[in-house]
C-alpha positions in Angstrom: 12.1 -5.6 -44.4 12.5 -1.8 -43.3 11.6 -1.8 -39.5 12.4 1.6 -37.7 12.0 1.2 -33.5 10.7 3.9 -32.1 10.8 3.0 -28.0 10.1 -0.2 -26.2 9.4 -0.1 -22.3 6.9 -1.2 -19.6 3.3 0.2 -20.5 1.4 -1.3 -17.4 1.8 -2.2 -13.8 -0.2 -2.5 -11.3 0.7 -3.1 -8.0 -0.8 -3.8 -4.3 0.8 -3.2 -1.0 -0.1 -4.8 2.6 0.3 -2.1 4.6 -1.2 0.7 5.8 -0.7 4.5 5.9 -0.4 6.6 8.6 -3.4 8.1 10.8 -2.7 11.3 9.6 -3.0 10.6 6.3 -6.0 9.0 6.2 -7.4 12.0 8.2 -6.5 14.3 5.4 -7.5 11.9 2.5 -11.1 11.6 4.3 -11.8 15.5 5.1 -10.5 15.6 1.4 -13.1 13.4 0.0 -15.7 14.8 2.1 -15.2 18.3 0.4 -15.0 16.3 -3.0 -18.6 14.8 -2.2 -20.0 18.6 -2.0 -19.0 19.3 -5.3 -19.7 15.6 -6.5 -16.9 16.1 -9.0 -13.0 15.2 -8.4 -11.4 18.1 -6.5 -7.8 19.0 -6.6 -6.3 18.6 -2.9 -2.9 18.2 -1.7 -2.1 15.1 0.5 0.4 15.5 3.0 2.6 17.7 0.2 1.6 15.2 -2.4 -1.0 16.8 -4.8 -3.3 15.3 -7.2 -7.3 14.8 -7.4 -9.8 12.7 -5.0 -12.7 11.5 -6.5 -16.0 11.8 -4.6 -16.7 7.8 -4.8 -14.9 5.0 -3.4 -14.1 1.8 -5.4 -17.3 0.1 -4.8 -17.1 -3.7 -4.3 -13.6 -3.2 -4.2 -13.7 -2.3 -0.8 -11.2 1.3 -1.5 -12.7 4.1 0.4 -10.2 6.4 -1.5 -9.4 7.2 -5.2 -6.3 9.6 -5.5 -5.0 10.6 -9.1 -1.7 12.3 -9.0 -2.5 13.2 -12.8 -1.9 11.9 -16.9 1.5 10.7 -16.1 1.3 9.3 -12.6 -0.8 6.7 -10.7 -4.2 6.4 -9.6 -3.7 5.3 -5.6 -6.6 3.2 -4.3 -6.7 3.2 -0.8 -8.4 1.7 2.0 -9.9 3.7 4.8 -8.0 0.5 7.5 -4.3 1.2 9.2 -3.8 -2.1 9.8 -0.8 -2.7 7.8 -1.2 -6.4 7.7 -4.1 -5.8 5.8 -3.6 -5.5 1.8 -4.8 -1.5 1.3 -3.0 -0.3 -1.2 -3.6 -0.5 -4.4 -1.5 1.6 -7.6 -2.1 1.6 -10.9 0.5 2.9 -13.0 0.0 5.5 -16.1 1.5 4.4 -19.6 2.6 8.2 -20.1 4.3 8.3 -16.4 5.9 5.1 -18.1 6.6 6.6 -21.0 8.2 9.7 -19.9 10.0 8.2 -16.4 10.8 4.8 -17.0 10.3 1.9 -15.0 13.0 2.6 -12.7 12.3 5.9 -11.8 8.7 5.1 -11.6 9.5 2.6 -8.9 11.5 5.1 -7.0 8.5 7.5 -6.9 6.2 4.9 -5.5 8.8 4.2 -2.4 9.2 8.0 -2.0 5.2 8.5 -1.7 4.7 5.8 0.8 7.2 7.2 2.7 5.7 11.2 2.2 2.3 9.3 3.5 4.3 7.6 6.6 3.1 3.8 4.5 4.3 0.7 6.5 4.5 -1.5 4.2 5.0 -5.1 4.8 4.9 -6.2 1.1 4.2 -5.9 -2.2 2.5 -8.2 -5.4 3.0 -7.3 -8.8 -0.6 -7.6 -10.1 0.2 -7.0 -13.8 2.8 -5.7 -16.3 2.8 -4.8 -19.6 6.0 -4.4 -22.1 5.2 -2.8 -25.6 7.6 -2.1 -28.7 6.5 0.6 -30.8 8.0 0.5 -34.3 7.4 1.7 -38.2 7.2 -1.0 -40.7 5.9 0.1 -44.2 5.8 -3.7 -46.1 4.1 -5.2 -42.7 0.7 -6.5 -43.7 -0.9 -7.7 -40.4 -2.6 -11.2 -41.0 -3.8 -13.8 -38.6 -2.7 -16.1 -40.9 1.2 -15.7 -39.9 0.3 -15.6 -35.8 1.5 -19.3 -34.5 -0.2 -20.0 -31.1 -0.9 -22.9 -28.8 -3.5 -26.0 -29.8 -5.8 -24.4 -26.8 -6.6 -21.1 -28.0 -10.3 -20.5 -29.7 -10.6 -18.1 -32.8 -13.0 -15.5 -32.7 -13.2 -13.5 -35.8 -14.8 -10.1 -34.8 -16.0 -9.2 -38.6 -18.5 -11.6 -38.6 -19.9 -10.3 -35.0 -18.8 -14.4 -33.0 -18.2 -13.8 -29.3 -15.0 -14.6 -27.8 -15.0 -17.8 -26.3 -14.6 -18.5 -22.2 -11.8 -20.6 -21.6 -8.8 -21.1 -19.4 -7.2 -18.1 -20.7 -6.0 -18.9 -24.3 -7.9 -16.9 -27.0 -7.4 -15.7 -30.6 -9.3 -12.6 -31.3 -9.3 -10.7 -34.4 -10.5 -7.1 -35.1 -11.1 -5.4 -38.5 -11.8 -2.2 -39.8 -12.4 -1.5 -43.3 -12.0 -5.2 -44.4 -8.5 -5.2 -43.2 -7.0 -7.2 -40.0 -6.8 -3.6 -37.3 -5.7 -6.0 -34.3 -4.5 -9.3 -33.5 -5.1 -10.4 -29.8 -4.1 -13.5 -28.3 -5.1 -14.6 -25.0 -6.7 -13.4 -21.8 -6.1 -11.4 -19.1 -5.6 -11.8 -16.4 -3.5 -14.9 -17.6 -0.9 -14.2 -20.4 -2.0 -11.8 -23.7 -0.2 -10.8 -26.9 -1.8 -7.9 -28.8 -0.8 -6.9 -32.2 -2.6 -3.1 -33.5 -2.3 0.1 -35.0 -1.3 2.1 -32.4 -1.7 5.4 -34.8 -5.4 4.0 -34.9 -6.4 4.6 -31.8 -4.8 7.7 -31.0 -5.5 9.2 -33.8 -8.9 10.2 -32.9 -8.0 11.5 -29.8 -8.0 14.8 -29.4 -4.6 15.6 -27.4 -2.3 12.6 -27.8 1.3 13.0 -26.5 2.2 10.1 -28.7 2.8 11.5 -31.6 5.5 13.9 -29.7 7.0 10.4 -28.1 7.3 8.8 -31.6 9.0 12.3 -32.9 6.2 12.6 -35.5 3.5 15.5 -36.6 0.2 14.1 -36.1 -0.4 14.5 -40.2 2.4 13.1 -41.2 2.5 9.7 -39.3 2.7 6.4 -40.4 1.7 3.9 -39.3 2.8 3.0 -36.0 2.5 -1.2 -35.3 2.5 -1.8 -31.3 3.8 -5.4 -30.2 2.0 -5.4 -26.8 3.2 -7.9 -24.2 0.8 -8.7 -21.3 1.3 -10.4 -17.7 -1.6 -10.4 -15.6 -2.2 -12.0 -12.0 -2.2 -15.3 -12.7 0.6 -15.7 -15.6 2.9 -13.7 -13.3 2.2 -16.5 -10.4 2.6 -19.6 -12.6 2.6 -20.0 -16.5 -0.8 -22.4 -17.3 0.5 -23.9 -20.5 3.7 -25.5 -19.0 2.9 -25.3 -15.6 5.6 -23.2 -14.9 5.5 -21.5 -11.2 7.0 -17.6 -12.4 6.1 -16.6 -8.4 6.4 -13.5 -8.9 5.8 -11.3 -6.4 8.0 -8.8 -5.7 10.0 -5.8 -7.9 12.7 -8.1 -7.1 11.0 -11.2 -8.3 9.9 -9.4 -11.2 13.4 -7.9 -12.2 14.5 -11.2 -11.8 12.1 -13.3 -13.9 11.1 -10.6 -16.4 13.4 -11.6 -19.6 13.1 -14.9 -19.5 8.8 -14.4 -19.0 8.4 -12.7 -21.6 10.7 -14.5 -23.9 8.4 -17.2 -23.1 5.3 -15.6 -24.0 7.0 -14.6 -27.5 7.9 -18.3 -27.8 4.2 -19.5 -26.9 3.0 -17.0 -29.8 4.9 -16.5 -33.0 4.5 -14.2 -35.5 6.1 -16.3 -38.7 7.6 -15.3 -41.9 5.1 -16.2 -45.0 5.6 -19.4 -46.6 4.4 -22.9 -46.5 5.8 -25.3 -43.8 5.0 -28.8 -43.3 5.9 -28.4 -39.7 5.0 -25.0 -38.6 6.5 -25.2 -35.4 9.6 -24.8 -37.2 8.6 -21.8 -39.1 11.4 -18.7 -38.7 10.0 -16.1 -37.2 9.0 -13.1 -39.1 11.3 -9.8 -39.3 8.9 -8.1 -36.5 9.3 -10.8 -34.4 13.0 -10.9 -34.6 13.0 -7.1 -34.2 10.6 -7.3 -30.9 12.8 -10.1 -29.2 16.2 -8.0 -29.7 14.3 -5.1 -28.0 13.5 -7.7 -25.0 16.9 -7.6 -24.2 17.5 -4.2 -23.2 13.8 -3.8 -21.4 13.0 -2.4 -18.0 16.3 0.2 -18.8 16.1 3.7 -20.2 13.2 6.6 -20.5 12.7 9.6 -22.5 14.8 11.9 -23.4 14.5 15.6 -21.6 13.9 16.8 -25.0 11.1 14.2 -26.4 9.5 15.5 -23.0 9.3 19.0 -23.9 7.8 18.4 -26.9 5.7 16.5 -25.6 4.3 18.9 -23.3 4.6 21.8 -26.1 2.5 20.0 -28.6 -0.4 19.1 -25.9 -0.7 22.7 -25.1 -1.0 23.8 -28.5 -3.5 21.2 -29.0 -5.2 21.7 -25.9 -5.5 25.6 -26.6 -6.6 25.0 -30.2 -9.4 22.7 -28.8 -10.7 25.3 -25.7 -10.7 28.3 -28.8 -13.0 26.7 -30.7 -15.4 25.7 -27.6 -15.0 29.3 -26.3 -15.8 30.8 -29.3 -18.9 28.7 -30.2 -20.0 29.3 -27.2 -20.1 33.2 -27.6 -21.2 32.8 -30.8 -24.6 30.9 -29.4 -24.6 33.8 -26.4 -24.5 36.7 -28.9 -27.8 35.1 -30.8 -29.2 34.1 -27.4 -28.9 37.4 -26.2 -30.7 39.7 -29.0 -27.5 40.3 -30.9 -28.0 40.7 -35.0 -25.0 39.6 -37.1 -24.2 43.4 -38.0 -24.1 44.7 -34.1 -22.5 41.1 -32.4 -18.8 41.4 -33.3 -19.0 45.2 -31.7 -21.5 45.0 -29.4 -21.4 41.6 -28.0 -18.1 42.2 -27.7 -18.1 44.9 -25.2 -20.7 43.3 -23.3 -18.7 40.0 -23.0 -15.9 41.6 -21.7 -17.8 43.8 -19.1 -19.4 40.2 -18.2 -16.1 38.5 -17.8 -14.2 41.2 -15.9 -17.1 41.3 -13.2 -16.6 37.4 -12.7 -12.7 37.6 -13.2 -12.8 39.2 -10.0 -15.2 36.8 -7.8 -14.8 34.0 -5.9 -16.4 31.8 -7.9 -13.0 32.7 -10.3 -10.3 31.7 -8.6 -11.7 28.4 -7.3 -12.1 27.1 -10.8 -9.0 28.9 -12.2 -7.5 26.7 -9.6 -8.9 23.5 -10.5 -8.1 24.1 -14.2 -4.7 25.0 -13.1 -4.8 21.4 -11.2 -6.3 19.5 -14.4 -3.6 20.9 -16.7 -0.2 21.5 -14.3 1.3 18.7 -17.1 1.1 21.7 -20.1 3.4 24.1 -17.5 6.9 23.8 -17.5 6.7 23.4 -13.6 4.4 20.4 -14.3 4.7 16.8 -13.2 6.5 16.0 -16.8 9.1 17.3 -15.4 10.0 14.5 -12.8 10.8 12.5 -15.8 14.3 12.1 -13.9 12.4 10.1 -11.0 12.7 13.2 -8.8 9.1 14.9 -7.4 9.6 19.2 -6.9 6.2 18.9 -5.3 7.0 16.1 -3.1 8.0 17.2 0.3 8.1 15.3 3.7 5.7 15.8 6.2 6.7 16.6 9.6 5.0 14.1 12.0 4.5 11.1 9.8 5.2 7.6 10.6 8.2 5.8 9.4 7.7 3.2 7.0 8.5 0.0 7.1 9.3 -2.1 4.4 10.4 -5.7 4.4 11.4 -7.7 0.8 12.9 -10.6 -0.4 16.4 -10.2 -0.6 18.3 -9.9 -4.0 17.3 -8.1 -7.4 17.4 -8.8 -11.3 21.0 -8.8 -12.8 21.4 -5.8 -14.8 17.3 -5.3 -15.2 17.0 -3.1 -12.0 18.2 -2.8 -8.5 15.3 -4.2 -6.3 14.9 -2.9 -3.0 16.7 -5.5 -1.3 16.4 -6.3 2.4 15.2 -3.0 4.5 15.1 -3.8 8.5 15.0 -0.2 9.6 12.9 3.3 8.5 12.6 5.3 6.2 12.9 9.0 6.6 10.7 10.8 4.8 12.6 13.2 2.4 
């Protein structure tokens, strides 16, 4: 079988931190949320030379007083309005495109450097969930859920005749259709251990400006079909594995760099994707050619990230499509404004005209203006070539220290995964912001 990789890396982590962050920081995160809650929408601040979005809401139940967003390809901090750093008050959720574009390395990196921009102490970490994904081109692949091999203690739900997943301890076969054909294979539960199986050309498809296409090095209209191989680790996997009773402990970057290989290979030996044929003992079935493919990949995970290149397309083809988008919009809208104001088909290209740019050059020049040209500025930095897609090399040009701020602290495990990443090791002192 012809199977063409196109990238595998970590598409998920989430993260929490006990600690706290300085009292100047949470100053300037609280008179920022306050000016979000005039405007009840998210507002573009910048955090102690950090800048991204606050939303006006906390994170309800939660208990997060404070949603920060440093944009499409970085993380969504969730943060506690508490500076006791024994307290757990820090939350991060990863992007898949920061992933994408950085890599896992660099990714981690950035997290350190904004805890210590925000003067974090941090006493420790727990890695609440990971996700590894292969992306790869297969033309012969026929997804069935005939050929997926999984333990005794997962239910089947098949989603074309409307059943319900079942509730269990975590195990689960789901199956997803679309046009009498199997769309997605998903087994097990989060936040235990999952294994997905889709068409990730499916779902982004529809979406209106995708940089996947870019990553793959395809034009929207001429993609095939693009198979994901999804991996999943949630909370309670990543602290012991429930079919063996296996304790993984992981807690830590360390512990994760450490564990990772071997955690995963597990998971790919729990569920199988096996080549057809007819076995009297299944459990002895080869694996099929994906399969194969996806556990080679395994072995050189957690390492690598987008080229400089792949990123600039990446960002040239999202503005194109983002322009093409706002056109359309823009011009629809005159179009309804021209009828709406009077405006006859033979006097609206002329007339309208005129009196649509007399109408914008009075409001290019107000207030109102430059506040939104701002925020829009803000929502779409990633389309500039100044934009965060260019830290794909780890490094932040809009990250600078702030005079003032607290140390942080951080204390780890000692040690690090061999040749998977270099952990953070054992850190006594401070660290200087940059």
């Amino acid at each position: 079988m012809n199977i063409q990789i196109l990238r595998n890396g970590v598409d998920s982590l989430y993260i929490a931190f006990r600690g706290a962050l300085s009292a100047n920081t949470l100053a300037a995160l609280a008179a920022a949320k306050e000016r979000a809650l005039e405007t009840g929408d998210d507002l573009p601040v910048e955090i102690m030379g950090i800048d991204g979005t606050i939303a006006p809401n906390g994170g309800g139940k939660s208990g997060y007083s404070y949603l920060f967003n440093t944009g499409i390809d970085g993380e969504l901090w969730k943060i506690k309005k508490n500076d006791d750093p024994e307290q757990w008050n820090l939350f991060v959720e990863v992007s898949s495109l920061g992933l994408a574009l950085k890599g896992y390395e660099a990714v981690k990196a950035s997290l350190f450097e904004t805890l210590e921009t925000w003067g974090g102490r941090v006493i420790e970490e727990s890695i609440n969930r990971i996700d590894w994904a292969v992306d790869l081109v297969a033309p012969d692949f026929q997804l069935s859920a005939e050929n997926f091999v999984n333990h005794s203690h997962c239910g089947v739900s098949d989603f074309s005749k409307g059943e319900q997943e079942e509730e269990n301890t975590g195990s689960g076969f789901r199956v997803d259709y679309r046009n009498r054909k199997v769309k997605t294979v998903t087994v097990g539960k989060m936040p235990n251990r999952q294994v997905q199986v889709y068409d990730k050309r499916q779902e982004q498809i529809y979406k209106v400006n995708s940089p996947w296409f870019a990553i793959w090095g395809f034009d929207r209209a001429d993609c095939p079909i693009v198979w994901r191989v999804e991996l999943r680790a949630g909370k309670q996997y990543l602290k012991r594995e429930p079919e063996q009773k296996k304790a993984w402990d992981i807690r830590t970057f360390a512990d994760l760099e450490a564990a990772f290989g071997v955690m995963f290979e597990t998971a790919m030996q729990q569920v199988r994707i096996i080549a057809n044929g007819d076995y009297e003992n299944i459990s002895r079935a080869p694996d099929h050619a994906i399969w194969a493919a996806v556990r080679v990949e395994l072995e050189s995970a957690l390492v690598g990230m987008v080229k400089g290149e792949i990123t600039e397309r990446v960002r040239t083809e999202s503005r194109a499509q983002m322009t093409k988008m706002l056109s359309k919009q823009a011009l629809g809208v005159a179009v309804s404004w021209s009828v709406a104001s009077g405006h006859d088909l033979s006097e609206a290209a002329r007339e309208f005209g005129s009196a649509l740019d007399m109408e914008w050059r009075k409001y290019a020049y107000g207030e109102a203006f430059a506040k939104k040209y701002q925020a829009a500025a803000e929502r779409l930095k990633f389309l500039n070539s100044e934009g965060s897609y260019d830290n794909a090399n780890g490094s932040n040009n809009q990250r600078s220290g702030a005079a003032g701020q607290e140390c942080a602290v951080i204390h780890e495990r000692a040690g690090s995964g061999p040749g998977l990443g270099t952990g953070r090791g054992n850190h006594d002192g401070c660290y200087q912001p940059a």
